[in-house]
PAKOLTI-899264 format. One line per 2 residues: number of its first residue (from 1); their letters; for each residue x, y, z of C-alpha. Coordinates in Angstrom, 3 decimals. Layout:
NUM) A) X,Y,Z | ...
END
This chain:
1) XX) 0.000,0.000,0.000 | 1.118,3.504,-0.478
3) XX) 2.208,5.464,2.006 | 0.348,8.786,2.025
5) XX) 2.303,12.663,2.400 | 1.862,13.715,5.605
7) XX) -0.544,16.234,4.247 | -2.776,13.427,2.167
9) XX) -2.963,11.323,5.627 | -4.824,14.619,7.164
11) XX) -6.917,14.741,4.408 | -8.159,10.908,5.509
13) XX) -8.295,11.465,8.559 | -10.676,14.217,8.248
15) XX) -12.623,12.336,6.106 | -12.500,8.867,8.033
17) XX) -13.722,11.216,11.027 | -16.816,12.374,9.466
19) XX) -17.862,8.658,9.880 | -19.620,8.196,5.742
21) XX) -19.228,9.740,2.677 | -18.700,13.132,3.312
23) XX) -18.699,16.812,1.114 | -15.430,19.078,1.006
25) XX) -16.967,21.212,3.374 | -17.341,18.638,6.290
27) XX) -14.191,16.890,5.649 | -12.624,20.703,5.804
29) XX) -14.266,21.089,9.202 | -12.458,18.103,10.383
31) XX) -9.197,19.235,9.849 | -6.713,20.510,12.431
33) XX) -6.038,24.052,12.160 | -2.779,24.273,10.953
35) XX) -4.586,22.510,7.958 | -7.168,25.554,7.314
37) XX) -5.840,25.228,3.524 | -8.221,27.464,0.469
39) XX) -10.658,25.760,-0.862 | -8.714,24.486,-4.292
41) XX) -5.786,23.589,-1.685 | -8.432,21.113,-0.367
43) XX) -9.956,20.103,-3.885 | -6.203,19.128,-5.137
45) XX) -5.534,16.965,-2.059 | -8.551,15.247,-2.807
47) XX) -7.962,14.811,-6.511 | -4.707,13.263,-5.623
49) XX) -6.156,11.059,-3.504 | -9.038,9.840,-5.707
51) XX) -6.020,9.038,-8.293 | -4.190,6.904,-5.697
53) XX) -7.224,5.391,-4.493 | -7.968,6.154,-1.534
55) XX) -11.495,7.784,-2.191 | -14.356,7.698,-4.724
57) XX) -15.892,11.128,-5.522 | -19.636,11.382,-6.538
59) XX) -21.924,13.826,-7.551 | -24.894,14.590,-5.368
61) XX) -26.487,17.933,-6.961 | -24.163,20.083,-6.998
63) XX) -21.289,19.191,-4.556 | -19.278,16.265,-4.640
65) XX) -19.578,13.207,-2.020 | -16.003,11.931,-0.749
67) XX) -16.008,8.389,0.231 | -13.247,6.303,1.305
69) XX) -12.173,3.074,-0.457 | -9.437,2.338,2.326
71) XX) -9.992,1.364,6.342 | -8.489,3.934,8.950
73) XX) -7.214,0.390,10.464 | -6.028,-0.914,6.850
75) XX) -3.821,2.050,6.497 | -2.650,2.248,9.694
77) XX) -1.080,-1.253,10.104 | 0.089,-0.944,6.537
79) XX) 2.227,2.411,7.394 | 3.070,1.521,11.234
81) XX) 4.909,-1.928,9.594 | 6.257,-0.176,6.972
83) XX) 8.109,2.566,9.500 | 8.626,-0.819,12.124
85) XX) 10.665,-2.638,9.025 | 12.105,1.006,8.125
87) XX) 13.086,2.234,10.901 | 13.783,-0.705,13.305
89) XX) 14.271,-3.606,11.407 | 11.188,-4.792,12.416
91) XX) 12.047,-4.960,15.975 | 9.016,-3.644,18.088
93) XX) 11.341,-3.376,21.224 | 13.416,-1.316,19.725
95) XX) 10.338,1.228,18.719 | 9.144,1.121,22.207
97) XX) 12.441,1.761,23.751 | 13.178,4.296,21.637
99) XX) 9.837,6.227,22.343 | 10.721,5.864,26.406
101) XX) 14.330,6.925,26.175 | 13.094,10.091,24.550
103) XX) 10.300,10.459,27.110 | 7.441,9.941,24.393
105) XX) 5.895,7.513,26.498 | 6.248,7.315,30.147
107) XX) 5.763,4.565,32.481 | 1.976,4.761,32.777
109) XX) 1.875,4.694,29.064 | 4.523,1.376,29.688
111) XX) 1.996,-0.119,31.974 | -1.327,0.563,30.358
113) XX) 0.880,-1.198,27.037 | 1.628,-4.304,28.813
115) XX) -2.383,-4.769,30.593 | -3.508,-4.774,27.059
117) XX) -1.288,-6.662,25.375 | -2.149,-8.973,28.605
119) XX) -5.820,-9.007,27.353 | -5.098,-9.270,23.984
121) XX) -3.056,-12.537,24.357 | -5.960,-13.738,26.506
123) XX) -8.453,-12.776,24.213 | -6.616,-14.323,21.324
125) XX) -5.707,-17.552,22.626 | -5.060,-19.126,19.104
127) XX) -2.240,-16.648,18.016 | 0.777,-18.361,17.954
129) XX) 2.830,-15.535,20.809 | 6.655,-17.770,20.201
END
């Protein structure tokens, strides 16, 4: 899968927030602040993601309906393993430890990790955990 610009994974996120297919206005609403592009600003992102995939555009009158062909979830294990393989060679320890040296996470964050992962495995009983 293709891994969005930073800009282009704003753009879904506003969208995958408004919950359905959504117009350029509400998916514009959605966005952070520091994202309050122009209008055509918005439009191109859009475009480019249409062309990539991401989204279907349809006409409903006259404004266009946004939908999203790809899962929040889909894309975010897709990215989050690419960045594991790129950055740490795959080695989830090595993410985690380098988000706690650099205080990122502290050790409530550490502790709330390892409860769920607890439930997880417990929940998941069939998952092979070597």
């Amino acid at each position: 899968m293709e891994i969005l610009s930073r800009r282009e994974e704003q753009v879904m996120v506003a969208l995958w927030d408004c919950g359905r297919a959504a117009t350029r206005r509400e998916i514009a609403a959605k966005l952070p602040p520091e994202c309050r592009w122009a209008d055509t600003t918005l439009l191109n992102f859009l475009l480019r993601l249409e062309k990539k995939s991401f989204l279907r555009t349809e006409k409903q009158g006259n404004k266009n309906l946004y939908t999203p062909l790809v899962r929040r979830l889909t894309y975010c294990g897709a990215v989050s393993e690419a960045h594991l393989q790129t950055l740490y060679g795959g080695d989830l320890r090595r993410f985690v430890r380098a988000l706690a040296d650099t205080d990122r996470i502290g050790y409530a964050d550490i502790e709330r990790l390892l409860r769920w992962l607890g439930e997880y495995q417990a929940a998941n009983p069939e998952y092979d955990y070597e």
